[in-house]
C-alpha positions in Angstrom: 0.0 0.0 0.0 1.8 3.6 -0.8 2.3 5.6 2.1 1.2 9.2 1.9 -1.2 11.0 0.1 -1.3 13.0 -3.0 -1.0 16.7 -3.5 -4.8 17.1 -3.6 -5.6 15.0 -1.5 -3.5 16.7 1.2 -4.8 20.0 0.1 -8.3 18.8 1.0 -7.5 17.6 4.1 -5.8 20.9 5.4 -8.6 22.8 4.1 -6.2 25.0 1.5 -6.5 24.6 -2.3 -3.5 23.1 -4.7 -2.3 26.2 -5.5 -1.8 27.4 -2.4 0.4 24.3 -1.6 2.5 24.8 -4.1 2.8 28.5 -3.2 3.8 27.3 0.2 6.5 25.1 -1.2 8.0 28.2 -3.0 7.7 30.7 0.0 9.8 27.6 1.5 7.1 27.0 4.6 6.7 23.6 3.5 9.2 20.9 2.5 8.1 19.1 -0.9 8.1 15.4 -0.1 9.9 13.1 -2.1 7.7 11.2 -5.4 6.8 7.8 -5.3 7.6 4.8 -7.8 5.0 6.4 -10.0 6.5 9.7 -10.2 3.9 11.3 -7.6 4.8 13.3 -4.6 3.0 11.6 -1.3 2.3 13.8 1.6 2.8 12.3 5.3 1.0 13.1 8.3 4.0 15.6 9.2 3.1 17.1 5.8 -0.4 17.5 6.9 0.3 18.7 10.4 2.5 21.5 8.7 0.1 22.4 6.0 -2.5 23.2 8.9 -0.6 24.7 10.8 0.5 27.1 7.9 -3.3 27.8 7.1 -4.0 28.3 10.5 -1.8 31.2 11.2 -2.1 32.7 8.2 -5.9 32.7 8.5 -4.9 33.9 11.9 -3.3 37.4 10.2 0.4 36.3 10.4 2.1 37.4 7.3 3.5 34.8 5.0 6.9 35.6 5.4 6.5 35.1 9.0 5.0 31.8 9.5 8.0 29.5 8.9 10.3 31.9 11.5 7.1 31.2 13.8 6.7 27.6 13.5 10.5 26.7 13.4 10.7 28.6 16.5 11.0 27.2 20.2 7.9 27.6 22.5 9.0 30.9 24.1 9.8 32.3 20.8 6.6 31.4 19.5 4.6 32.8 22.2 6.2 36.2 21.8 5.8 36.3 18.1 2.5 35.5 17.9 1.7 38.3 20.3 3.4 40.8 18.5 1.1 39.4 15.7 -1.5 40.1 17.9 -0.7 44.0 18.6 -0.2 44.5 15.2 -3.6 43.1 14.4 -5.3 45.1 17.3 -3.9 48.1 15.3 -4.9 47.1 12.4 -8.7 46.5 14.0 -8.4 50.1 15.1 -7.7 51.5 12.2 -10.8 49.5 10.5 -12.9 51.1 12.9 -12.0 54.6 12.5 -12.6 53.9 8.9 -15.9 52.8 9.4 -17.1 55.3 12.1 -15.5 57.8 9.4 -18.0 56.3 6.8 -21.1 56.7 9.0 -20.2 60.2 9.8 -19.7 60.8 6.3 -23.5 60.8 6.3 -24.2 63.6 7.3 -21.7 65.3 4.8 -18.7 67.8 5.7 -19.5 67.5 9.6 -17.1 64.2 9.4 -14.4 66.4 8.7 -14.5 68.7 11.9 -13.8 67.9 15.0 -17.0 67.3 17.7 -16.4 69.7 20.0 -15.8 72.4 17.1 -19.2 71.5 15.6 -21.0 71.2 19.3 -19.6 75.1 19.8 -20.9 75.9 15.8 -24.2 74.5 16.1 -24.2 76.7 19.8 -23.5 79.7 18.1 -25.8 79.0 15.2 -28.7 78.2 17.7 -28.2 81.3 20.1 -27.7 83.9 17.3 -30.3 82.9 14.5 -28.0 81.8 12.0 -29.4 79.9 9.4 -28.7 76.7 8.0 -26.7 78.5 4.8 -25.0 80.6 6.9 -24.2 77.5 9.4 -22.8 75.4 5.8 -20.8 78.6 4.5 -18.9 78.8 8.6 -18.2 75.4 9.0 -17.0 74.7 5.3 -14.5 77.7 5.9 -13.6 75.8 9.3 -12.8 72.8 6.8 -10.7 74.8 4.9 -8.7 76.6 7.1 -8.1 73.1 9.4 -7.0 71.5 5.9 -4.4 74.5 4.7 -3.2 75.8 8.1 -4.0 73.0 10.8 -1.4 73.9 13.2 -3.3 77.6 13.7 -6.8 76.1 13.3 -7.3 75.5 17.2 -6.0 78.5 17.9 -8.3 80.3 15.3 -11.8 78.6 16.4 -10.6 79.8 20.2 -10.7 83.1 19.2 -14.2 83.5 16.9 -15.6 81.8 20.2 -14.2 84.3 22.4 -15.0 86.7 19.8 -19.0 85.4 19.6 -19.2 86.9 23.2 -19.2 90.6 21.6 -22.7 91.2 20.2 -20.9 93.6 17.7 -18.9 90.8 16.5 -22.3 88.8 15.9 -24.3 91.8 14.4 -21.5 92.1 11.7 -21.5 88.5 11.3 -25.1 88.7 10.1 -24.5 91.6 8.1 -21.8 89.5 6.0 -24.2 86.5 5.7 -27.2 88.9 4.5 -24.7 90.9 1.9 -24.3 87.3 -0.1 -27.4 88.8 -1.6 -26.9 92.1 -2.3 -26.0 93.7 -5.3 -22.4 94.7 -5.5 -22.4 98.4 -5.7 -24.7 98.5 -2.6 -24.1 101.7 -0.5 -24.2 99.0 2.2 -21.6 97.0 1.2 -18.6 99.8 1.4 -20.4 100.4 4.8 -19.8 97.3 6.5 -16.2 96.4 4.6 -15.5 100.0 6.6 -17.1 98.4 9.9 -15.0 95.1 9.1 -12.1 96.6 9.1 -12.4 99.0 11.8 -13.5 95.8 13.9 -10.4 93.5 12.9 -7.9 96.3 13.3 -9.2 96.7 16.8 -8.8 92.8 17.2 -6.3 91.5 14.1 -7.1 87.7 16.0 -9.9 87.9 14.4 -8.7 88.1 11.0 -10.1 84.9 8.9 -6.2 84.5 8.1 -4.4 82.3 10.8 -1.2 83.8 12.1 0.6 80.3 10.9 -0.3 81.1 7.5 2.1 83.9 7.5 4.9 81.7 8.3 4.3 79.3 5.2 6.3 80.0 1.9 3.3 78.8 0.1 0.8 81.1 2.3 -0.5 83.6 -0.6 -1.4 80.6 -2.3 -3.1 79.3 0.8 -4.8 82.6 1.6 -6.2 83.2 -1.3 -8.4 80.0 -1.5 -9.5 80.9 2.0 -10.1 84.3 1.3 -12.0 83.8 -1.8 -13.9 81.2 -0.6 -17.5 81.5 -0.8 -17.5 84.2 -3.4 -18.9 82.1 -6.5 -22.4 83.9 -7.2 -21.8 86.1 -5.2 -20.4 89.4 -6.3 -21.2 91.8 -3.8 -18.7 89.3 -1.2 -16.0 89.6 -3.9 -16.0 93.5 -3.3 -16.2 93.7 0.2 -13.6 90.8 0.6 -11.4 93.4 -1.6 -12.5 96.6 -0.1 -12.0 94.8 3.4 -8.2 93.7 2.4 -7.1 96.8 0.8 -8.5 98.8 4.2 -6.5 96.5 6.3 -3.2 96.8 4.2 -3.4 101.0 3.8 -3.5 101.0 7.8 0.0 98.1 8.1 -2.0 94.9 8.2 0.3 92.5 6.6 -1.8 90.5 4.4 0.1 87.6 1.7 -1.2 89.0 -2.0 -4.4 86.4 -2.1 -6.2 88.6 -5.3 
């Protein structure tokens, strides 16, 4: 009677396909038995312990290139590696979960892409003072923006609007800005509040909607200007003031990168 089994029969019994035996023989996990008087290649119970144990920790997460290391290792050895497989899968596990929970907050659109407590204090201020749900989109896409092209001055920037939202002049030009998207840009009204803009961020330049990191960028006029022009499109009378606003600010010293 031939000792051994064949190829396919062993893959069967390890629960792997052909392929991946043979793909095993060339990482060099596996050994390839010797052939038979017929020319086939009979598989032991060794064969078949090894083939398991192969599938096992590789089912397991253990990389490929691992496993022989692993299995060729004494007990101690083994013990440690296959908890550093473990930590590296926890890690990985984490990361899959911040991925999801990314994908569910994604939802509800651009919020994912602020931080909680930044859109707990937005929706505050948008409840207390009336804003209203365009106004609330326009703020907290400019949040995105400014966290995506200066993030090391974003925290620092959202500190000071909230500390700024205690003024009700601050919030009553706020308005103002929102309401001008719809006016018509030679509107008396618009040079009036760029003039009332100005005067209020000269008095407090931490307001600015430019971060003080941005000025230490080499690439900062670049920066500014997509932050500064954002939320113009379709809206000419913002374009203005924006301008009239800026070129206020830089006749009294402001230093301001060239972002129009």
């Amino acid at each position: 009677m031939t000792a051994g089994v064949t190829i396919g029969q062993a893959a069967a019994f390890a629960g792997v396909t052909v392929k991946t035996v043979r793909h095993y023989h060339r990482l060099g996990l596996i050994g390839e038995p010797r052939r038979d008087a017929s020319g086939y290649r009979r598989y032991g119970s060794a064969d078949l312990l090894r083939l398991v144990q192969i599938r096992t920790l590789a089912a397991a997460g253990v990389p490929l290139a691992e496993v022989g290391a692993i299995l060729d290792a004494g007990p101690d050895r083994f013990a440690a590696a296959l908890a550093d497989v473990e930590r590296r899968l926890d890690e990985r596990i984490d990361d899959l979960v911040a991925r999801r929970d990314m994908l569910r907050r994604l939802v509800t659109g651009d919020r994912a892409l602020l931080p909680a407590h930044v859109l707990e204090k937005l929706d505050r201020a948008a409840a207390e003072f009336g804003f209203t749900a365009d106004d609330v989109t326009m703020a907290r896409e400019g949040l995105v923006l400014i966290r995506a092209l200066v993030p090391e001055g974003f925290d620092d920037y959202v500190s000071r609007v909230e500390r700024a939202l205690a003024d009700p002049r601050y919030v009553a030009l706020i308005k103002r800005l929102w309401q001008a998207a719809g006016w018509e840009p030679d509107d008396p009204r618009v040079d009036e509040l760029a003039e009332a803009l100005a005067d209020h961020y000269l008095a407090d330049p931490g307001l600015l909607p430019v971060p003080a990191a941005l000025r230490e960028r080499a690439d900062g006029a670049i920066r500014y200007g997509l932050l500064s022009r954002h939320g113009e499109a379709g809206k000419p009378a913002w374009t203005r003031l924006n301008a009239l606003v800026e070129a206020r600010l830089r006749a009294a010293g402001v230093e301001l990168p060239p972002g129009r």
